[in-house]
C-alpha positions in Angstrom: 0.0 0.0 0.0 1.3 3.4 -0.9 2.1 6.0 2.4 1.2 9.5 1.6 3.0 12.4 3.9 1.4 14.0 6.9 3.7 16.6 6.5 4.0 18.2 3.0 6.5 21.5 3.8 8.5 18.8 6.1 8.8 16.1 3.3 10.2 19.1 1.0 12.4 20.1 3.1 14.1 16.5 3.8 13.1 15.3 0.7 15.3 12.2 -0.2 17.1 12.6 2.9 14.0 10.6 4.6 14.7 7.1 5.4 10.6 6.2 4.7 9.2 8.0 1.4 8.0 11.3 2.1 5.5 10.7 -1.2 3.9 7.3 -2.4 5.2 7.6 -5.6 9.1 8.0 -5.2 9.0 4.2 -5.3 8.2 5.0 -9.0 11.4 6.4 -10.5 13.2 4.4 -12.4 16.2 2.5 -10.8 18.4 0.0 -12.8 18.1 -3.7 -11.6 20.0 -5.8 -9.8 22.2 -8.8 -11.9 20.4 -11.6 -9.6 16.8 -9.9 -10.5 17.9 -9.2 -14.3 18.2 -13.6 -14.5 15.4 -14.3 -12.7 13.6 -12.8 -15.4 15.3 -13.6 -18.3 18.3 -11.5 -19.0 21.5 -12.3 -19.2 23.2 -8.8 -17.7 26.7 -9.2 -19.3 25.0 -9.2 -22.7 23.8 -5.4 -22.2 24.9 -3.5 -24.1 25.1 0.5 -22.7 24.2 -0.7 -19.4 23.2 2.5 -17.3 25.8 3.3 -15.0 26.2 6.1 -12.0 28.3 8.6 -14.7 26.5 12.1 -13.0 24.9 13.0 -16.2 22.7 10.1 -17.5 22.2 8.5 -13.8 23.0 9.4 -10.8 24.1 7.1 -7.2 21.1 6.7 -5.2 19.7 4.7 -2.3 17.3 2.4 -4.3 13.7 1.6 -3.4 13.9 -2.0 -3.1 16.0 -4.9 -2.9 15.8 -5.9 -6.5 17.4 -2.4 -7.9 20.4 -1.3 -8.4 21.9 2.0 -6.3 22.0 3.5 -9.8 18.6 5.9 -10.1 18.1 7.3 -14.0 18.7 10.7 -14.7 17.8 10.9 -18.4 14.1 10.6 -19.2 12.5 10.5 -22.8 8.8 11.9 -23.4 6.5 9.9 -25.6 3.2 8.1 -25.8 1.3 5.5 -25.3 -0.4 2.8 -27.9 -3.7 5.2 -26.9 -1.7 8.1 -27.5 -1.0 9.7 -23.3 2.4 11.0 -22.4 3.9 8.6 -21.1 7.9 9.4 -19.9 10.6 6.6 -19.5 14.0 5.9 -19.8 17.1 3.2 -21.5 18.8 1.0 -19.1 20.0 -0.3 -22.2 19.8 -3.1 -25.2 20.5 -6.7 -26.6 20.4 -9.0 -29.2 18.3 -12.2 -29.0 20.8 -14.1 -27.3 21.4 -11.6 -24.4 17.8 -13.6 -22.9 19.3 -16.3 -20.3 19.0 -20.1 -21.9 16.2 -21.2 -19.7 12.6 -21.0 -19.1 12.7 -17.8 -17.6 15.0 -16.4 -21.0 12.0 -17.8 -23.2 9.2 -16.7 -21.6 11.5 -13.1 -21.3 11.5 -13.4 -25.1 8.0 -13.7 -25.7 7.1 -10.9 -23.4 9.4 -8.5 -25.5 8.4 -9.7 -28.9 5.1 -9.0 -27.9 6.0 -5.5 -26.9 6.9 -3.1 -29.6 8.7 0.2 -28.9 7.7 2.5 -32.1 10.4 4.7 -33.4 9.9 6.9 -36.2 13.0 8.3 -38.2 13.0 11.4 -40.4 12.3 10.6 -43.9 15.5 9.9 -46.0 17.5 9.1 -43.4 18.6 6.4 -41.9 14.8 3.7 -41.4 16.7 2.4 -38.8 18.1 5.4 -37.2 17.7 6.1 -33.5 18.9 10.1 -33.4 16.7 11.7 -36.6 13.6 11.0 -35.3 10.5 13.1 -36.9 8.3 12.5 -33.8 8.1 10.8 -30.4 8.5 7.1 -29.5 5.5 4.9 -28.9 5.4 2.2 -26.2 2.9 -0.3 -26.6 1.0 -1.0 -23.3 -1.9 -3.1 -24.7 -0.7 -6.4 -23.2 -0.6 -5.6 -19.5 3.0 -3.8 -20.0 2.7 -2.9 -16.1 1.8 -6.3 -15.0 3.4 -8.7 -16.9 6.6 -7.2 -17.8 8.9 -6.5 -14.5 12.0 -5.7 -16.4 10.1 -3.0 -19.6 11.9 -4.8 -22.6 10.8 -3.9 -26.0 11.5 -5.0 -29.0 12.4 -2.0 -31.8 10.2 -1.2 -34.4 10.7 1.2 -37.3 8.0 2.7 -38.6 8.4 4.3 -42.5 6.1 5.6 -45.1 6.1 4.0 -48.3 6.3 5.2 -51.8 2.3 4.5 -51.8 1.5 7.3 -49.0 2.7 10.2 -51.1 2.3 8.6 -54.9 -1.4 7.5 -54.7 -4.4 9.5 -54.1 -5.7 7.1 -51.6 -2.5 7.4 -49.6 -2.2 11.4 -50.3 -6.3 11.3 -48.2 -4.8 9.0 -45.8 -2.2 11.4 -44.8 -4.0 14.7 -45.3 -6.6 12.9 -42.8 -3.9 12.3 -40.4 -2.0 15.7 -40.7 -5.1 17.7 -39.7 -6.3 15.5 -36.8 -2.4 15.3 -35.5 -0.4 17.9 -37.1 2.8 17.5 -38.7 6.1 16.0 -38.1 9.5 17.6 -37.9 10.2 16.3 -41.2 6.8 17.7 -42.7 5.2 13.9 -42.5 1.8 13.5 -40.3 2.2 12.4 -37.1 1.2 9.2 -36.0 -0.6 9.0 -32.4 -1.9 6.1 -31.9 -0.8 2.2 -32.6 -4.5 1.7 -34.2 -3.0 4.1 -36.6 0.4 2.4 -36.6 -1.7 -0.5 -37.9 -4.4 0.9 -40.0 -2.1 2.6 -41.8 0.3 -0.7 -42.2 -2.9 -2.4 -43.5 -3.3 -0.5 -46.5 0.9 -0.5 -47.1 1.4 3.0 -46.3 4.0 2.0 -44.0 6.1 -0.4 -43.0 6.9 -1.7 -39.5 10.7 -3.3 -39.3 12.9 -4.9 -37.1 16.7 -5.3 -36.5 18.2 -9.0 -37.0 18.3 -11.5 -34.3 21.2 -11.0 -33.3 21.6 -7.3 -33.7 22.9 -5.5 -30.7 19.6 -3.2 -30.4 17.1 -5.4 -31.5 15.6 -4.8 -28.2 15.5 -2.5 -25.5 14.9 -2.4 -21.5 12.9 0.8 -21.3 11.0 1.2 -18.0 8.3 3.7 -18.0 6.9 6.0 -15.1 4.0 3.6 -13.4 2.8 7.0 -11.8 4.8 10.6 -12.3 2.7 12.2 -9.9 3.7 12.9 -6.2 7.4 13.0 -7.0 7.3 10.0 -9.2 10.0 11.7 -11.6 12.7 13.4 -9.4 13.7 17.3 -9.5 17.2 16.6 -11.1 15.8 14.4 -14.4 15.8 15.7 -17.4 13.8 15.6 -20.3 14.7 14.4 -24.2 12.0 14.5 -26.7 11.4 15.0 -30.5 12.3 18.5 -30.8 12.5 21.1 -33.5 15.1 22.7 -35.6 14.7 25.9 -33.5 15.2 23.2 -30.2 11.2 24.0 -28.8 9.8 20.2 -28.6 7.5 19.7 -31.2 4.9 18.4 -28.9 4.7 21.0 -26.3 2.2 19.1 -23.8 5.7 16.1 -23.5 7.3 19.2 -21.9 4.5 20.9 -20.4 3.9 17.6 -18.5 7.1 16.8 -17.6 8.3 20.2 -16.2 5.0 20.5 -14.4 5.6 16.9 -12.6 9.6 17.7 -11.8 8.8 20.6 -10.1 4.8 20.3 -8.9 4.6 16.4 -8.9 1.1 16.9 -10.6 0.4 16.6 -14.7 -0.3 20.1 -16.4 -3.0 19.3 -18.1 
């Protein structure tokens, strides 16, 4: 059961320096895991690659929440949506290829739960489709399968999405993206931007896009991603920061990601 504080101006003024929680939901920031807890469920941790470590500027040393984290506490925090399109904000602990899951039962079932959960990344038109910097809008984490329930460690499997020829050279793709464009706006790369995974999919149906992954045994074929059960109530910490699809001129091209975020670092409630 979450404890809430008796004494707000108290639990600002000790803050982390309380040995109990002074909010429910710092037991909600994102710590790395332990080795022991990273087997148990399936991962192999000397096969991850960019393993977060203590460095000051992406994460910081901390006093984890419970036994099966890490004293390593993520600084770095990306902005992007859900499958039903809500900012949602979480961060990279780091990735693997296919044999980074451990050669057991538990490495099998770890497999199925990631293949089963797809972390959407769109890259700018004409670059690189399986590019990870030139994105043209934010990531989309697919929570449709009981992400918070069933899947203790967030791992993801990568998938690029891409437009196809067929979007911009056939008037049935030219209404499909007009459509899109004036219910979502536009991209960073002009392109419309995609909200939801029903329009991840809808669009896929009619060939408009394609949806691809990395080889087996590609090093970021998948990802451990944990996202923010609860931001509220100091569930994302006053010293994270924020990284985001932003525009040339550096203003995030969604401003509510930012909005959100800033309002929850520094008020611990959403802005909207």
């Amino acid at each position: 059961m979450k404890l809430r504080a008796l004494l707000a101006p108290l639990a600002i003024v000790l803050g982390l320096a309380c040995t109990t929680p002074a909010f429910a939901d710092l037991e909600d920031r994102l710590f790395d895991f332990t080795d022991k807890f990273y087997i148990k469920n399936g991962v192999d941790p000397a096969k991850i690659g960019g393993r977060r470590q203590a460095d000051g500027i992406r994460a910081v040393a901390d006093k984890a929440m419970f036994s099966y984290q890490r004293d390593v506490r993520s600084l770095v925090t990306f902005g992007g949506w859900s499958d039903g399109g809500k900012d949602v904000y979480f961060t990279v602990h780091g990735g693997f290829s296919g044999h980074g899951f451990t050669k057991d039962s538990a490495g099998k079932q770890a497999m199925e739960i990631a293949d089963w959960s797809p972390e959407y990344i769109f890259p700018r038109r004409g670059t690189d489709p399986f590019g990870l910097g030139a994105i043209r809008q934010p990531f989309m984490l697919d929570l449709r399968k009981g992400y918070f329930s069933k899947n203790p460690l967030g791992l993801w499997i990568h998938v690029w999405v891409n437009f196809t020829d067929r979007a911009f050279n056939t008037a049935a793709g030219q209404k499909a993206l007009s459509d899109l464009a004036r219910r979502n706006g536009i991209a960073i790369d002009g392109t419309p931007i995609i909200r939801t995974a029903s329009e991840i999919d809808n669009l896929f149906s009619k060939g408009y896009v394609t949806k691809s992954v990395l080889p087996f045994d590609h090093p970021l074929r998948y990802g451990i991603c944990p996202v923010v059960k609860d931001p509220t109530d100091s569930g994302i910490a006053m010293d994270q920061f924020l990284l985001t699809a932003s525009n040339t001129d550096g203003t995030p091209l969604i401003p509510s990601i930012f909005e959100n975020f800033e309002s929850l670092r520094r008020t611990g409630r959403w802005a909207n």
